[in-house]
C-alpha positions as CSV (number, residue, x, y, z in Angstrom):
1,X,-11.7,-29.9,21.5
2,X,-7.9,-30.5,21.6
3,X,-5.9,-27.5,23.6
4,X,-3.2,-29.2,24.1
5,X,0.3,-30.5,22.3
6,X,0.5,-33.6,21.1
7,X,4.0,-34.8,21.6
8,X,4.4,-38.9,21.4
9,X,1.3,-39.9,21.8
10,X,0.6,-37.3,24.9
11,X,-1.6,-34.2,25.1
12,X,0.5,-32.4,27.2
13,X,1.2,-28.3,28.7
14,X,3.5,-26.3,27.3
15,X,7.1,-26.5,29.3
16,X,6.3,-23.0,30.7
17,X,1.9,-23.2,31.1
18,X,1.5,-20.6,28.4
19,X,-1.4,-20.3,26.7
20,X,-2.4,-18.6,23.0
21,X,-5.9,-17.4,22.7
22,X,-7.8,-18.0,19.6
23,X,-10.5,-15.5,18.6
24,X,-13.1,-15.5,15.9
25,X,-12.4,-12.9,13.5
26,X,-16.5,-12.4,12.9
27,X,-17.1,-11.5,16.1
28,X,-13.2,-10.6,17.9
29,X,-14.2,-12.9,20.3
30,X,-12.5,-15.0,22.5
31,X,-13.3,-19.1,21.4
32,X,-10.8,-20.4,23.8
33,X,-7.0,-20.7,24.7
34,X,-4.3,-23.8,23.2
35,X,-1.3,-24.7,25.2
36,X,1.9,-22.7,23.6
37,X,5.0,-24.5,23.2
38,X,8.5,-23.5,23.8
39,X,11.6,-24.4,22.0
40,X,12.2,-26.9,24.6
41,X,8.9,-28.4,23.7
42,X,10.0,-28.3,20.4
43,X,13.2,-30.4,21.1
44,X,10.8,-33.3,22.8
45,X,8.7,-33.4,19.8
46,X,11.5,-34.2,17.1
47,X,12.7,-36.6,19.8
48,X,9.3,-37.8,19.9
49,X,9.2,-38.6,16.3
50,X,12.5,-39.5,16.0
51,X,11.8,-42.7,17.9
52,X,8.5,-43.5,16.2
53,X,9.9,-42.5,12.8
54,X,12.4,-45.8,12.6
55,X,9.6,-48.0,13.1
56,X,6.8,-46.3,11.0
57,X,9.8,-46.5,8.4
58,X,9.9,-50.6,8.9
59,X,5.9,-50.7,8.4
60,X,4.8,-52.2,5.7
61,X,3.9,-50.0,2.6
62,X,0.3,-51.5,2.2
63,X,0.1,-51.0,6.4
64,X,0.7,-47.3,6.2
65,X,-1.8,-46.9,3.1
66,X,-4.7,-49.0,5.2
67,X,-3.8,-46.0,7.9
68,X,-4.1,-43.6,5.8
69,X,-6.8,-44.1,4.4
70,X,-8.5,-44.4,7.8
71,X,-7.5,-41.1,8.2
72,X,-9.2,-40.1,5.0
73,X,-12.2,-41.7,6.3
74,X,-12.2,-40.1,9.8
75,X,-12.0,-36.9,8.3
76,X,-15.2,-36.9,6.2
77,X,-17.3,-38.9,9.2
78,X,-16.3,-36.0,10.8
79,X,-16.1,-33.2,8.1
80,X,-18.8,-31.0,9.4
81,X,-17.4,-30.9,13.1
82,X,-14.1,-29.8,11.0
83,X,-15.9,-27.1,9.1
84,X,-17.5,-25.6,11.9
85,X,-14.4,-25.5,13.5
86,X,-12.7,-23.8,10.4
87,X,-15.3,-21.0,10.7
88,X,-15.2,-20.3,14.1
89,X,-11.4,-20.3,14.2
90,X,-10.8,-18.4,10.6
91,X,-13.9,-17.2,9.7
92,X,-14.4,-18.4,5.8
93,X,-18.3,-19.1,4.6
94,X,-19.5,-23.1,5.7
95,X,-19.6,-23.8,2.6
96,X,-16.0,-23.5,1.6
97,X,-15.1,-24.4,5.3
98,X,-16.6,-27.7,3.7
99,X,-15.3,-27.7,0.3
100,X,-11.4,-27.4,2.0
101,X,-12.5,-30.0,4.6
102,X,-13.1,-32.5,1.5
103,X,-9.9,-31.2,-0.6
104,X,-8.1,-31.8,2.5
105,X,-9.0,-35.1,3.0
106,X,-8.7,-36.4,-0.2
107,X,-4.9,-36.0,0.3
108,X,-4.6,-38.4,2.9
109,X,-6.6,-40.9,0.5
110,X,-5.1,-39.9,-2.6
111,X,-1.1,-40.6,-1.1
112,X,-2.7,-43.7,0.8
113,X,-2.4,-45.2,-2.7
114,X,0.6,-43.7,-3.6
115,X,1.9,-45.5,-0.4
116,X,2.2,-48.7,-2.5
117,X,3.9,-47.1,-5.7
118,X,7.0,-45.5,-4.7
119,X,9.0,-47.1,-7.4
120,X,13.0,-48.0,-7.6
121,X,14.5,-49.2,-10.7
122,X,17.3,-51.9,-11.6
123,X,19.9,-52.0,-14.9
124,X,22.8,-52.8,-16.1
125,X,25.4,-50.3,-16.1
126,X,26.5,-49.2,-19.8
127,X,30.3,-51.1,-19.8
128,X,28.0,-53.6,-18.8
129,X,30.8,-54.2,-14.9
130,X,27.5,-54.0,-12.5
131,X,24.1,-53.3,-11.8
132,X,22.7,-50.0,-11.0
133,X,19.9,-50.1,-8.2
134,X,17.9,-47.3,-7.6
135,X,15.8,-47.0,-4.6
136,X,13.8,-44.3,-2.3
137,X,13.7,-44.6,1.2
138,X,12.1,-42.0,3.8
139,X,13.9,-38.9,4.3
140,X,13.7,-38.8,8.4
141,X,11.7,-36.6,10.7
142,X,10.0,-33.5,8.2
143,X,9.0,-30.1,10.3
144,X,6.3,-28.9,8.7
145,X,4.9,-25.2,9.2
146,X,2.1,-24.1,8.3
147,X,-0.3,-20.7,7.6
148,X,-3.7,-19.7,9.1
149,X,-5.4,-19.4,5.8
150,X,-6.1,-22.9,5.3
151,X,-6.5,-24.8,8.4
152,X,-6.8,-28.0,7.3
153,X,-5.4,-28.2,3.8
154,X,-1.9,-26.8,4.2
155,X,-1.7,-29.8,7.3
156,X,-2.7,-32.7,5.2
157,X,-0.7,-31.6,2.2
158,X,2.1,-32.0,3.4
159,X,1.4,-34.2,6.4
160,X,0.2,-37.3,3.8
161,X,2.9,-38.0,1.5
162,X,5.0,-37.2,4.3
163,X,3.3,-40.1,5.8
164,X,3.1,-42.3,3.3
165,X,7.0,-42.5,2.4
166,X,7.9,-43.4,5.9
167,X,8.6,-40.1,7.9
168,X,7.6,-38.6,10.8
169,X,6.5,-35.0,11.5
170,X,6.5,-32.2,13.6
171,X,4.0,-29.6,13.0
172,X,4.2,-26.2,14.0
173,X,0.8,-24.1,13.2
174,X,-0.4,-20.5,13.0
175,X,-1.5,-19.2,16.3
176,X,-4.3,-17.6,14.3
177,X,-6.1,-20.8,13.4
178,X,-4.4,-24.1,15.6
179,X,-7.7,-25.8,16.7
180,X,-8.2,-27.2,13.4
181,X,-4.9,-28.7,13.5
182,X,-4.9,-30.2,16.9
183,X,-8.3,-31.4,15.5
184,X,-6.6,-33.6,13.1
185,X,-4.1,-34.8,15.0
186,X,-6.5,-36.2,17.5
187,X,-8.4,-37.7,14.3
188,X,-5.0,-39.1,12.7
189,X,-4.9,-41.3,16.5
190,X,-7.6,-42.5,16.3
191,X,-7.6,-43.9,12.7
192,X,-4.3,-46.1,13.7
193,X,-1.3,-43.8,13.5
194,X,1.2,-44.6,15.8
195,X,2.3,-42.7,18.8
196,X,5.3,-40.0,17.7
197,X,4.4,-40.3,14.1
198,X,2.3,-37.4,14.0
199,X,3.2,-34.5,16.8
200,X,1.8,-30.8,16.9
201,X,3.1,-27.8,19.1
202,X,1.6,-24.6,18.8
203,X,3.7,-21.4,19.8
204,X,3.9,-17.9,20.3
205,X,7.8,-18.1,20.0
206,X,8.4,-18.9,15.9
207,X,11.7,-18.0,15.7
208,X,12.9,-19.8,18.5
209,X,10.7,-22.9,18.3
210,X,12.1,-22.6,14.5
211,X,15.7,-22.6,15.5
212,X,15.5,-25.6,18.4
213,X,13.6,-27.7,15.7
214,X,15.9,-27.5,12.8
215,X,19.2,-27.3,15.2
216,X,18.3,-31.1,16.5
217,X,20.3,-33.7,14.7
218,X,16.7,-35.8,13.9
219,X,15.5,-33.2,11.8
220,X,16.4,-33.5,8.4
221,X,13.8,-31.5,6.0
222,X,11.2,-28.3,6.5
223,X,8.1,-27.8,4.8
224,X,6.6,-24.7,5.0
225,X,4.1,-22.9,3.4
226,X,3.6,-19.1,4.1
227,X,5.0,-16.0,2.7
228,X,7.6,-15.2,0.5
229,X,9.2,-12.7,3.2
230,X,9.6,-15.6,6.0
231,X,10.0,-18.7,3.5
232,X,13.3,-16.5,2.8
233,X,14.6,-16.6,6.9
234,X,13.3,-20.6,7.2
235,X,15.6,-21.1,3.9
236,X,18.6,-19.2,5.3
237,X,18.2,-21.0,8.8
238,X,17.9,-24.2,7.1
239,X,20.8,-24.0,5.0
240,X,22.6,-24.0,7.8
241,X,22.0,-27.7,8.5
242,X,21.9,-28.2,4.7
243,X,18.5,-29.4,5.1
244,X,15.7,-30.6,2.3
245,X,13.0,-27.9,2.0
246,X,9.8,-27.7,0.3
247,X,8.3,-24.4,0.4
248,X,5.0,-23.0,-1.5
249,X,5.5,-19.3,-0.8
250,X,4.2,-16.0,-2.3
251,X,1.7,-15.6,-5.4
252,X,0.8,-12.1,-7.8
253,X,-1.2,-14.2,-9.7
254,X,-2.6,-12.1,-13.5
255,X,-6.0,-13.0,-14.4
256,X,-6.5,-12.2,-18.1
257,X,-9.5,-11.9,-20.0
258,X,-9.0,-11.9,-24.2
259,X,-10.8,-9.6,-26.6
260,X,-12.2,-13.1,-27.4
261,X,-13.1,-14.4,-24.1
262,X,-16.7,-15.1,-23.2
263,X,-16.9,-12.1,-20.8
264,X,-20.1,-13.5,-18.8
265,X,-17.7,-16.9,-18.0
266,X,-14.6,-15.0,-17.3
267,X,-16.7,-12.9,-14.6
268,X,-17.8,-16.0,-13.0
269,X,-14.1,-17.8,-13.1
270,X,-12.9,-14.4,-11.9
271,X,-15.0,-14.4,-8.9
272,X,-13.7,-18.0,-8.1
273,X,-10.1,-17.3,-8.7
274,X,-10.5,-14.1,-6.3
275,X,-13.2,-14.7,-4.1
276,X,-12.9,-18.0,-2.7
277,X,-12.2,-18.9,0.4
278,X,-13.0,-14.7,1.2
279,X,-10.1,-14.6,-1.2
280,X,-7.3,-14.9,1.5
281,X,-5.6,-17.2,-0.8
282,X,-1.8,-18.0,-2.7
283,X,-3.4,-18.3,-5.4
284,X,-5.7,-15.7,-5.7
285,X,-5.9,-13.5,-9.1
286,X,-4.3,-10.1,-8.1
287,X,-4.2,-8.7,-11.2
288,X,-6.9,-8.3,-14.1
289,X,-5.6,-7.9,-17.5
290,X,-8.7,-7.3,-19.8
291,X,-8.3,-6.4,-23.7
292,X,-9.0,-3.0,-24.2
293,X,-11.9,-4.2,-26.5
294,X,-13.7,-5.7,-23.8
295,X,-12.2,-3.9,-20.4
296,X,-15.3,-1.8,-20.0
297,X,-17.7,-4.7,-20.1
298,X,-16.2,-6.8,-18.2
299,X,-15.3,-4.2,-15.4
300,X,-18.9,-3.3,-15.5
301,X,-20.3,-7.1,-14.7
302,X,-17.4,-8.2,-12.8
303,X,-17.9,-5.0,-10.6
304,X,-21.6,-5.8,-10.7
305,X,-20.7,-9.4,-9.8
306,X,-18.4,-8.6,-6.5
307,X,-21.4,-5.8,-5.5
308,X,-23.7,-8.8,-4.6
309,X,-21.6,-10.5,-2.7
310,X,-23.2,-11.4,1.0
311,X,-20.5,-10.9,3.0
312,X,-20.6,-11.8,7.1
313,X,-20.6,-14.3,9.3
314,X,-19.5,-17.6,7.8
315,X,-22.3,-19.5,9.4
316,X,-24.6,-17.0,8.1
317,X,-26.8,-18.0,5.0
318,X,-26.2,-16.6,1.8
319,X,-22.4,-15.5,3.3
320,X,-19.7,-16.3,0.4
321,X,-17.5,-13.8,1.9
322,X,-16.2,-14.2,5.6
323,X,-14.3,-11.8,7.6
324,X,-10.1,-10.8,7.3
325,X,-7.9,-12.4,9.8
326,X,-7.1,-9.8,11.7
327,X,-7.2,-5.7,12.4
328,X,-4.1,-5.7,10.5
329,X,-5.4,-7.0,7.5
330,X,-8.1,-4.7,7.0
331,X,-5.4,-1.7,7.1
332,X,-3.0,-3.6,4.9
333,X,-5.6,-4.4,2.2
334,X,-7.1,-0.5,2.6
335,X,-4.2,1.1,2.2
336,X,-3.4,-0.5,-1.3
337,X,-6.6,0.6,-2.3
338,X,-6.1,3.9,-0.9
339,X,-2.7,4.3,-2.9
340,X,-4.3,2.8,-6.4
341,X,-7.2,5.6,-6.1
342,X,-4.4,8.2,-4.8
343,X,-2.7,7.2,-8.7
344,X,-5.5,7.6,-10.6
345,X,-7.4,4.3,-10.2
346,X,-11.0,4.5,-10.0
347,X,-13.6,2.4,-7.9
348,X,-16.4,0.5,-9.5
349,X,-17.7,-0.9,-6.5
350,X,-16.6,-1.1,-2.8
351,X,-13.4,0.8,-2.0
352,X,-13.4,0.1,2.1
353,X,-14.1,-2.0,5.0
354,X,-17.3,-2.4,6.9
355,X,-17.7,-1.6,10.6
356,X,-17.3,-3.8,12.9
357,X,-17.4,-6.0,15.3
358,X,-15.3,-8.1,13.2
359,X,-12.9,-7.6,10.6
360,X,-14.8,-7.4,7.2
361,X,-13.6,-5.5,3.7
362,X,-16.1,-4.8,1.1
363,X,-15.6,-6.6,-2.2
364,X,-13.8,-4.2,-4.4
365,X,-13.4,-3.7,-8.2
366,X,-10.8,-0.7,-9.0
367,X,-11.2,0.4,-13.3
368,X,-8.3,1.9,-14.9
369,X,-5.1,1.1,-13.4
370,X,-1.8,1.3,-14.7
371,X,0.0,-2.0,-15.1
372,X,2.8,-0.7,-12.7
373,X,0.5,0.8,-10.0
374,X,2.1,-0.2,-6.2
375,X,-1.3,-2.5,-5.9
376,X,0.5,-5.2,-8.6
377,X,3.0,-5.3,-7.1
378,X,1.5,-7.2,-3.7
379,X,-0.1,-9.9,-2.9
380,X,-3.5,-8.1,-1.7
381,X,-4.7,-11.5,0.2
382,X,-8.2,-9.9,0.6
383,X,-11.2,-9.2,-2.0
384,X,-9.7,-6.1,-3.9
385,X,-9.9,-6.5,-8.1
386,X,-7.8,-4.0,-9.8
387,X,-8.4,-4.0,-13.7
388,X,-5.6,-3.3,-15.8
389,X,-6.3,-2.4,-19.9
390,X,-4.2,-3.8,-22.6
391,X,-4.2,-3.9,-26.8
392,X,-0.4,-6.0,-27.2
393,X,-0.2,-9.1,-26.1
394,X,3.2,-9.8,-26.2
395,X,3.6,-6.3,-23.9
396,X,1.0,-7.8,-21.9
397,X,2.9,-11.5,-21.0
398,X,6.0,-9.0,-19.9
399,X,4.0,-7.4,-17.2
400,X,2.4,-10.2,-16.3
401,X,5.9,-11.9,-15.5
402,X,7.2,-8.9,-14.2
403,X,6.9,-9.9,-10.8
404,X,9.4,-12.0,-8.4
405,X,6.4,-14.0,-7.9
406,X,5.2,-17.3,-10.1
407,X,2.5,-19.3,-8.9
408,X,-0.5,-19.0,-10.6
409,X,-2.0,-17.4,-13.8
410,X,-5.2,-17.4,-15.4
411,X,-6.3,-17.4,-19.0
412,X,-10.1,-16.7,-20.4
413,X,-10.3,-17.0,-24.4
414,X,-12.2,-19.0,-26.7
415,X,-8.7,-19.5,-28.9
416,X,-7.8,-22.6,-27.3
417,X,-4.5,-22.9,-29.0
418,X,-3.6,-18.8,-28.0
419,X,-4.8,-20.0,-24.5
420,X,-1.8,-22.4,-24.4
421,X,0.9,-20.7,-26.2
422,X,0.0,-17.5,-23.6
423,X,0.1,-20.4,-20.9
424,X,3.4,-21.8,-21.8
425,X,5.2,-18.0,-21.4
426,X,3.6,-17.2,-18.4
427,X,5.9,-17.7,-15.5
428,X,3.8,-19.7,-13.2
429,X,3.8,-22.9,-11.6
430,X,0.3,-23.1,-12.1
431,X,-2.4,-22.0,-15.5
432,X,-5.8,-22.2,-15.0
433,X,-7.2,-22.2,-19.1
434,X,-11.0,-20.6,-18.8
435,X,-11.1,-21.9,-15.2
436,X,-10.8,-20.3,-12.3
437,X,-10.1,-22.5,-9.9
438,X,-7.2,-25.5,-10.2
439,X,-5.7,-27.3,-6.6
440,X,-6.4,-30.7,-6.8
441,X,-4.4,-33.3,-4.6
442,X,-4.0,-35.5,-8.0
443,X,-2.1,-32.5,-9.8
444,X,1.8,-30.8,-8.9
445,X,1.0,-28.0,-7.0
446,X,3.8,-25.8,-6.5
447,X,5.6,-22.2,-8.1
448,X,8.3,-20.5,-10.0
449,X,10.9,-18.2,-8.7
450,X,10.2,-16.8,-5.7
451,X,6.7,-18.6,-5.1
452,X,8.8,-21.6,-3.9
453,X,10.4,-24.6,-4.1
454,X,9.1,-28.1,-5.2
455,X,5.9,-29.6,-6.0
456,X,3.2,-31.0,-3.6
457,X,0.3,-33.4,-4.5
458,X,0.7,-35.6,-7.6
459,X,2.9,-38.3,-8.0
460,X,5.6,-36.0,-7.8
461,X,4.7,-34.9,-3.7
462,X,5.6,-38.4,-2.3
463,X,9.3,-37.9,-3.9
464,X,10.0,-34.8,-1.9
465,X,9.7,-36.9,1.0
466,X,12.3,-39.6,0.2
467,X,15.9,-40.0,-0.7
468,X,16.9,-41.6,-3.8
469,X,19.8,-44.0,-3.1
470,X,21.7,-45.7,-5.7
471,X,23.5,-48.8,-4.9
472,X,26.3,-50.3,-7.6
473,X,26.0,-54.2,-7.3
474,X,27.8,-57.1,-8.9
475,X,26.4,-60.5,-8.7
């Protein structure tokens, strides 16, 4: 198990021997200590991949796709080694430990092909005086930060069309969950990458490690994924460097359920779009919006649906629901719920957490609250349902959008046609139509207003990580 940085090829100590213990948040304990890196640390890394970024540029396009699809390949020979990890470290069920372990991967295959298809164009200018050359060449050395929520996936997101255009990176991940990440790294070595292309440095310093890595010269873009709250001090810090950023930020995704809707598949999409991953996701349904025609039903089986939920110990059997990340989690998430019932909400099941050891929250389904309850209004990031009631649709779509949030939305009716025109004026980046779950490396993944900036996975995630250059030529 790596516990160390990886700076140029080295597994090195900190500058200043400081360590960051990393606990499971089954059990609250202790799993082991990484090295924690300084801002100095921080400085060697972009220098690091400043170096190896130059010539990882100058490597062939069909080179860097044969690498990384190694490193697709070392990931799933070794994707139960990963998962375990991922539980012990964050505490999801094995089986979605396993599920993001294989979503994870597939990014580092999916962008090895896209490797070979970063496309430039040539044509004749319209007075017909020259030729207009467009190309896109790597953007430099990329800082990428990432959250604790998904180990793996937020790393190899970004870290593989990063990759694949040419850069280099320098990742900075949660102190909650860095083994995973370190993991990788170690992985990414093995399957060919060259020393400096790829360097990690945990910290318990973010700010400064944040400033020392965007101040150097080298750096030239951030990608971060985490909250809206912090995506809004990494945007002002980078602006001060005018650097690129990509950040996937913030969701209050609505989840809503048509007088139409087969109620018994709209219970089960709603349990994916909430409860996956122990529902510590972006893109998590936060708010319910059920027809009044059909609100009691499906409160009743979706309430009946979270009640059997097995929730413990992600290497337990039968677990789908793992523990919170922390202490401060379970009050976060209970004092929403506390505040919803406080205004009039009522509980159909659950309602508060579960003793410990451990930090577990029972699977909650709040009936009958108002569409500008405080609870809508935040991103619960834990397994709390509250059902809103509605008769007008168009009244509906505004509260929907009435958020600074625009990620994700979901739509459950058997009006295919309503299902898209509803789609089209939601304000998300994502719609998930009578599904309930929708990341796939092959698709843009990204959101609207303040949910972030640009689009990862897809065609479209390689271009973040280049500049386009246009070169007049006469001949």
């Amino acid at each position: 198990m790596a516990e160390q940085l990886l700076i140029g090829g080295t597994w090195r100590d900190g500058a200043e021997g400081n360590r960051i213990d990393v606990f499971d948040p089954a059990t609250d304990e202790l799993i082991t200590s990484v090295a924690a890196g300084t801002p100095a640390d921080a400085v060697a890394a972009v220098d690091a991949a400043a170096v190896a970024q130059k010539k990882w540029a100058a490597t062939a396009p069909r080179q860097r796709s044969e690498v990384l699809r190694a490193c697709w390949q070392k990931m799933m020979d070794h994707s139960d080694e990963l998962a375990d990890l991922i539980v012990r470290e964050h505490g999801k069920p094995l089986a979605d430990a396993k599920g993001e372990i294989a979503y994870a991967a597939e990014f580092f295959r999916w962008n090895s092909e896209e490797a070979v298809r970063i496309h430039g164009s040539i044509g004749t200018a319209p007075s017909g005086a020259h030729k207009i050359i467009v190309h896109h060449h790597p953007i430099g050395v990329v800082v990428v930060v990432t959250p604790w929520n998904f180990p793996a996936a937020m790393i190899t997101r970004k870290a593989a069309p990063a990759l694949a255009a040419g850069n280099s990176i320098v990742v900075k991940p949660p102190r909650e969950t860095p083994l995973t990440a370190l993991r990788i790294a170690e992985l990414m070595g093995e399957a060919g990458l060259p020393d400096g292309v790829v360097n990690v440095v945990p910290t318990t310093s973010s700010g400064a490690w944040f400033d020392a890595a965007v101040e150097h010269p080298a750096t030239r873009m951030v990608s971060f994924t985490g909250s809206t709250e912090v995506g809004r001090i990494l945007l002002r810090r980078s602006a001060d460097r005018v650097l690129k950023t990509v950040m996937e930020l913030g969701g209050n995704a609505p989840f809503i359920v048509f007088e139409d809707a087969d109620i018994d598949a709209a219970v089960e999409g709603a349990m994916v779009a909430k409860m996956r991953h122990s529902a510590e996701t972006c893109t998590a349904a936060n708010r319910f919006f059920a027809h009044e025609a059909v609100v009691e039903e499906f409160t009743q089986k979706f309430a009946a649906a979270m009640a059997a939920v097995k929730v413990g110990n992600g290497f337990d059997a039968g677990v789908t629901c793992g523990p919170m990340i922390s202490a401060k989690a379970i009050d976060d998430i209970a004092s929403l719920v506390d505040r919803a019932v406080s205004a009039g909400a009522s509980v159909a099941t659950g309602g508060g957490s579960m003793e410990g050891p451990g930090h577990f929250f029972v699977p909650t389904v709040l009936g009958g609250v108002a569409a500008n309850s405080p609870i809508t209004r935040h991103e619960i990031f834990g397994p709390v349902a509250p059902v809103i009631s509605f008769t007008d649709t168009d009244s509906m779509i505004a509260q929907a959008n009435n958020t600074e949030m625009g990620l994700a939305a979901y739509v459950y009716t058997t009006d295919i046609g309503q299902g898209l025109a509803v789609g089209e004026r939601l304000e998300s980046g994502l719609v998930g139509l009578n599904r309930g779950a929708m990341s796939d490396p092959a698709a843009p993944f990204g959101g609207m207003k303040q949910s972030g900036l640009g689009r990862e996975g897809a065609s479209e995630g390689i271009y973040e990580f280049c500049e386009t250059q246009y070169i007049a030529a006469s001949w």
